[in-house]
ZAZAVO-912925 format. One line per field, with one value per residue (C-alpha): residue in one letter; residue number from 1; x, y, z. Coordinates in steps of 0.1 Angstrom, whole numbers, plus 5000, padded with zeros to 4 digits. Layout:
BEGIN
rest	(a, ...)
nr	(NUM, ...)
px	(X, ...)
py	(Y, ...)
pz	(Z, ...)
//
This chain:
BEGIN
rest	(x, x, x, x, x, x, x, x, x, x, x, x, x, x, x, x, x, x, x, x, x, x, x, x, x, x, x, x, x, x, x, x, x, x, x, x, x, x, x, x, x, x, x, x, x, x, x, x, x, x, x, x, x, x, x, x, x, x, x, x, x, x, x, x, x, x, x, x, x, x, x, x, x, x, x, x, x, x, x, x, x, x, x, x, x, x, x, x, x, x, x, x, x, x, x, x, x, x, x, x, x, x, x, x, x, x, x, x, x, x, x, x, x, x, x, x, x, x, x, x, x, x, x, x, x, x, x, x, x, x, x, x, x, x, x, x, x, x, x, x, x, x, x, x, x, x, x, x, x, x, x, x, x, x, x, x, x, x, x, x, x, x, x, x, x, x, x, x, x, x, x, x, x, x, x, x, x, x, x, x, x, x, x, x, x, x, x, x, x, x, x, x, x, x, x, x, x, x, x, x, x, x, x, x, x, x, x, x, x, x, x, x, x, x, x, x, x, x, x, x, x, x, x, x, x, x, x, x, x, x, x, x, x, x, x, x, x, x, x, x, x, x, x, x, x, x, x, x, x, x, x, x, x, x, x, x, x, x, x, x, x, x, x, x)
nr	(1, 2, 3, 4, 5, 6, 7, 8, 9, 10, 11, 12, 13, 14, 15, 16, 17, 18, 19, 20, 21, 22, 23, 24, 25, 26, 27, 28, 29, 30, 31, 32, 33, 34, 35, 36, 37, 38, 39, 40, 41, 42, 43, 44, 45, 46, 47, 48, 49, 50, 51, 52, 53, 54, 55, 56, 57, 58, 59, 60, 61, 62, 63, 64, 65, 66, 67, 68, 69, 70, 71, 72, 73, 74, 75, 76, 77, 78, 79, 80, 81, 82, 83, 84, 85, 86, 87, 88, 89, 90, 91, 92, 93, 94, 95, 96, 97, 98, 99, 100, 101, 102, 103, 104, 105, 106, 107, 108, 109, 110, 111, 112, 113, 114, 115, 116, 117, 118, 119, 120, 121, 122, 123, 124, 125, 126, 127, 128, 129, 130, 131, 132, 133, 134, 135, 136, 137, 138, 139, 140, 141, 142, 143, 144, 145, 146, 147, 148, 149, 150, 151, 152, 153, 154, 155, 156, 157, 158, 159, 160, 161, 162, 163, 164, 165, 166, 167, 168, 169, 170, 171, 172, 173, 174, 175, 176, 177, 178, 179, 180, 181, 182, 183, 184, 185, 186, 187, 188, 189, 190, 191, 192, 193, 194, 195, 196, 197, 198, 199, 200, 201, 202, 203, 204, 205, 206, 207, 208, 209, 210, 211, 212, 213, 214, 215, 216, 217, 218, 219, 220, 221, 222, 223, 224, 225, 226, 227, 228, 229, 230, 231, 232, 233, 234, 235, 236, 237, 238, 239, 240, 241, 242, 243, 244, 245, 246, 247, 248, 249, 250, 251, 252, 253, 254, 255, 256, 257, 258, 259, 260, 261, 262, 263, 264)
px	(3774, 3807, 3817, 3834, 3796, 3779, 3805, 3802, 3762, 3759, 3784, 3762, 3727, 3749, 3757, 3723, 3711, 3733, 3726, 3687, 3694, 3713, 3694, 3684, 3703, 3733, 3728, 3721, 3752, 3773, 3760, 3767, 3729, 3736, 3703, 3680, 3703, 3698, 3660, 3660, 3683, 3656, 3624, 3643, 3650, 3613, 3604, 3596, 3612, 3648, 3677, 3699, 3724, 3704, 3701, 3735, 3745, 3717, 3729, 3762, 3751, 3733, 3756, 3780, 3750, 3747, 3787, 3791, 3762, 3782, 3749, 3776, 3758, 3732, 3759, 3774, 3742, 3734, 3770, 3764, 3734, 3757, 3778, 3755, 3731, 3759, 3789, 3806, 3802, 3831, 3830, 3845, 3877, 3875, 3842, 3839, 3856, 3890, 3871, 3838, 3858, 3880, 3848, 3832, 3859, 3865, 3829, 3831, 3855, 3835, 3806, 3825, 3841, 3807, 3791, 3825, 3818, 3781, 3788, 3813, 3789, 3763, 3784, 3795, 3756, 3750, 3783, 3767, 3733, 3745, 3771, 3738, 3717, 3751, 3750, 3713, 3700, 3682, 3665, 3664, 3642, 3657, 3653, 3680, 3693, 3723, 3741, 3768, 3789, 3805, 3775, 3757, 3729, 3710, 3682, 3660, 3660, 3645, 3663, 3667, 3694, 3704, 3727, 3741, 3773, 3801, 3785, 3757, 3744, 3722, 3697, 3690, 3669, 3675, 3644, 3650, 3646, 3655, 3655, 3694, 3695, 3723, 3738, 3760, 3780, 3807, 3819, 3809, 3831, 3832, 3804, 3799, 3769, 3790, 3807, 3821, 3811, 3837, 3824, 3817, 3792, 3774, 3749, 3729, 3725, 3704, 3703, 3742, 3734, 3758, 3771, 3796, 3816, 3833, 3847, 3824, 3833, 3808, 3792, 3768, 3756, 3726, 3702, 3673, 3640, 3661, 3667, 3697, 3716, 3735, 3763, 3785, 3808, 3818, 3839, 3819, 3834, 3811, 3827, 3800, 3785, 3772, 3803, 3780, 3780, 3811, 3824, 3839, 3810, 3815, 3784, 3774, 3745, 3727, 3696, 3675, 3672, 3651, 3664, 3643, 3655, 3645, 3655, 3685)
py	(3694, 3684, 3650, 3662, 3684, 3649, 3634, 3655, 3653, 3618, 3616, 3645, 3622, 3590, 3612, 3627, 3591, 3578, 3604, 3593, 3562, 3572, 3572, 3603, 3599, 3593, 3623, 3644, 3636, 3636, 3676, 3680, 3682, 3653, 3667, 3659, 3629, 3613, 3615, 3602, 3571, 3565, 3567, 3547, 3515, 3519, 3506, 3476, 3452, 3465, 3437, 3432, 3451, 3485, 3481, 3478, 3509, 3528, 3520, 3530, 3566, 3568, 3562, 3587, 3614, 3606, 3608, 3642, 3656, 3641, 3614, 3590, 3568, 3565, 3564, 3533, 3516, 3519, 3504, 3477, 3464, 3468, 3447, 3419, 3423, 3425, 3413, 3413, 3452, 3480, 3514, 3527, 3547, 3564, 3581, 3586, 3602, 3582, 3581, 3566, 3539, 3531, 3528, 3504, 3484, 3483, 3474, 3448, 3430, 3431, 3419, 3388, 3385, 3380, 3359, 3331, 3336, 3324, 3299, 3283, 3288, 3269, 3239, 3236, 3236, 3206, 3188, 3195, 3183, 3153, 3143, 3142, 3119, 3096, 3093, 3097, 3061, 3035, 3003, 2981, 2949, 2922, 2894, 2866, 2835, 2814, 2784, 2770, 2748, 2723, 2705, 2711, 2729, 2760, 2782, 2813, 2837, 2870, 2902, 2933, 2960, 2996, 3018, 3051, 3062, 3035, 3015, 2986, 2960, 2935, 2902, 2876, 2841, 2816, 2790, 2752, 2726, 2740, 2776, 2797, 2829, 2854, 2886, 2900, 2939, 2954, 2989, 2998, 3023, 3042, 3070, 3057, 3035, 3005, 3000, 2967, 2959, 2937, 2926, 2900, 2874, 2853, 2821, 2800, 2768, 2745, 2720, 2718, 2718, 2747, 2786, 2800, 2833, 2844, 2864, 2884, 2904, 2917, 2948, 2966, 2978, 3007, 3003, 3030, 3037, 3030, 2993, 2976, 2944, 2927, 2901, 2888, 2856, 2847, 2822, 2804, 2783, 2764, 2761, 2740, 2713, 2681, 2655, 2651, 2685, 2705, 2728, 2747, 2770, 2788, 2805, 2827, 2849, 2875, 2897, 2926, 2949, 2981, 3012, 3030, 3066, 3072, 3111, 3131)
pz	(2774, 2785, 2795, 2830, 2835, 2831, 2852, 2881, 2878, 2882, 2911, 2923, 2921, 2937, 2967, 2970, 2963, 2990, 3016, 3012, 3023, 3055, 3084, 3098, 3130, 3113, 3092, 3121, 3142, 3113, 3109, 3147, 3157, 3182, 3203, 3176, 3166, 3199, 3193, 3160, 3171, 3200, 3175, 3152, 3182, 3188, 3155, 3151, 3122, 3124, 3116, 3143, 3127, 3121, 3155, 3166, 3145, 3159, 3195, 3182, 3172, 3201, 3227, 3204, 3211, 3251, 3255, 3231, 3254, 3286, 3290, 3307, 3322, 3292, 3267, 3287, 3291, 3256, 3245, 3270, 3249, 3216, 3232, 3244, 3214, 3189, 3204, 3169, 3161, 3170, 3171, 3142, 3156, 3123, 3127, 3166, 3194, 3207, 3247, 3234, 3214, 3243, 3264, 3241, 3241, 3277, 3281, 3252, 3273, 3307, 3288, 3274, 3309, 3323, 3295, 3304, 3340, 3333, 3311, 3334, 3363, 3341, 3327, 3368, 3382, 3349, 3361, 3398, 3388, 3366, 3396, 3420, 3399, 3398, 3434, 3440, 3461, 3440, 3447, 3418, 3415, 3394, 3377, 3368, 3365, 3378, 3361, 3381, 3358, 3384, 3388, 3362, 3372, 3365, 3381, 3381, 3409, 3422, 3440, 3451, 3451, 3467, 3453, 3462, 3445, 3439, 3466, 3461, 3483, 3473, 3485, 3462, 3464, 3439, 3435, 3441, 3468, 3490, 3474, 3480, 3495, 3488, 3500, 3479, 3487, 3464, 3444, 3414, 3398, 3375, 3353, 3318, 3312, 3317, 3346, 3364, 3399, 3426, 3462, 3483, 3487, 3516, 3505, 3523, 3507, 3527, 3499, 3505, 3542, 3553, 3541, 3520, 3514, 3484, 3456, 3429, 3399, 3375, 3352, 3349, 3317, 3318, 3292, 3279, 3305, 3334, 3327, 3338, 3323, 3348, 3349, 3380, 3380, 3416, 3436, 3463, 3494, 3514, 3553, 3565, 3542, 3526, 3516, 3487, 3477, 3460, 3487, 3460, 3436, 3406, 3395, 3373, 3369, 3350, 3341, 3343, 3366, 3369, 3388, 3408, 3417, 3454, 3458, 3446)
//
């Protein structure tokens, strides 16, 4: 037996080997029975445990079947799923018809155009819905203290706050004898989870006998379960008080606060 006779026979068992393997709808449509191939392609999607890849080359065969028996709309449907199934597949230009590739392609890209279109839409409706919590009202109750270094003198206190956006307006008592009362209104710019607050204040200070307005500067620093740490340094000038008091305050004050989200 001669060595080109043995040669030929094994190539003849790879190929017949090979062939085995091959799908019958691929082996159908390659023998131009694309009636029967378009069956075997559908029974072979219905089964269940395919990888997505055996998939995406049965859709391939299949939509070559539909557009060779002029199924347009079929063929395009089915190279629609290709494409959002398994975007990374092509059809071979090789093996199939010039139109049907040129389809695919064109369909490809519409598919890709669509899938941008949504993801923007959806990272705009998260910016939307992340921009409304921002700007949703809060109250936040709060707890502090004040030291005001000119006379030496510190104190707890108690308030309450509203916020909506880069606006915030506040009411605060400090206790003592008499206790202060403040109102306190500023901006508080800014959308990281620290952000520094500027605004005016009003105090009534009946220990000092009169009322001041002044100058505040602070941050706010948001902390995790919706707590809030909160410092503000402010200038104080009494128009109307006791000789023996300072007319002149610096304070400073700070605590923990607790926002309350009222709606969005």
């Amino acid at each position: 037996m001669s060595p080109s006779f043995l040669a030929a026979v094994v190539l003849l068992l790879l190929a017949s080997a090979a062939r085995a393997d091959t799908p019958p709808c691929i082996q159908l449509y390659e023998e131009g029975q694309y009636t029967a191939a378009l069956q075997a392609c559908e029974q072979l999607l219905d089964r269940p445990g395919l990888s997505s890849e055996e998939r995406g080359t049965a859709r391939i065969y299949l939509a070559a079947s539909l557009h060779v028996l002029l199924y347009s709309s079929r063929a395009q449907q089915q190279l629609e799923l290709l494409a959002r199934e398994n975007p990374e597949m092509r059809v071979d230009p090789i093996r199939f018809l010039p139109e049907l590739v040129a389809l695919a392609e064109t369909i490809r890209e519409r598919v890709e155009a669509e899938k941008r279109y949504e993801a923007e839409q959806a990272a705009l409706r998260e910016r939307e819905a992340r921009e409304r919590a921002r700007n949703a009202p809060r109250l936040r109750p709060e707890i502090l203290g004040l030291v005001e270094p000119l006379n030496r003198m510190w104190s707890p206190g108690a308030g309450l706050s509203f916020r909506q956006g880069l606006l915030e307006g506040s009411a605060r008592a400090w206790l003592g004898r008499p206790p202060t009362f403040q109102l306190q209104g500023g901006l508080v710019p800014g959308t990281g989870s620290l952000r520094p607050c500027v605004g005016l204040r009003a105090t009534l200070n009946p220990g000092a006998g009169g009322y001041a307005g002044g100058l505040v500067v602070g941050g706010r620093l948001s902390l995790p379960a919706g707590f809030v740490a909160l410092l503000d340094v402010g200038a104080d000038y009494f128009f109307i008080g006791d000789e023996a008091h300072q007319r002149l305050a610096l304070t400073a004050q700070a605590g923990l606060g607790f926002d309350v989200r009222l709606h969005e």
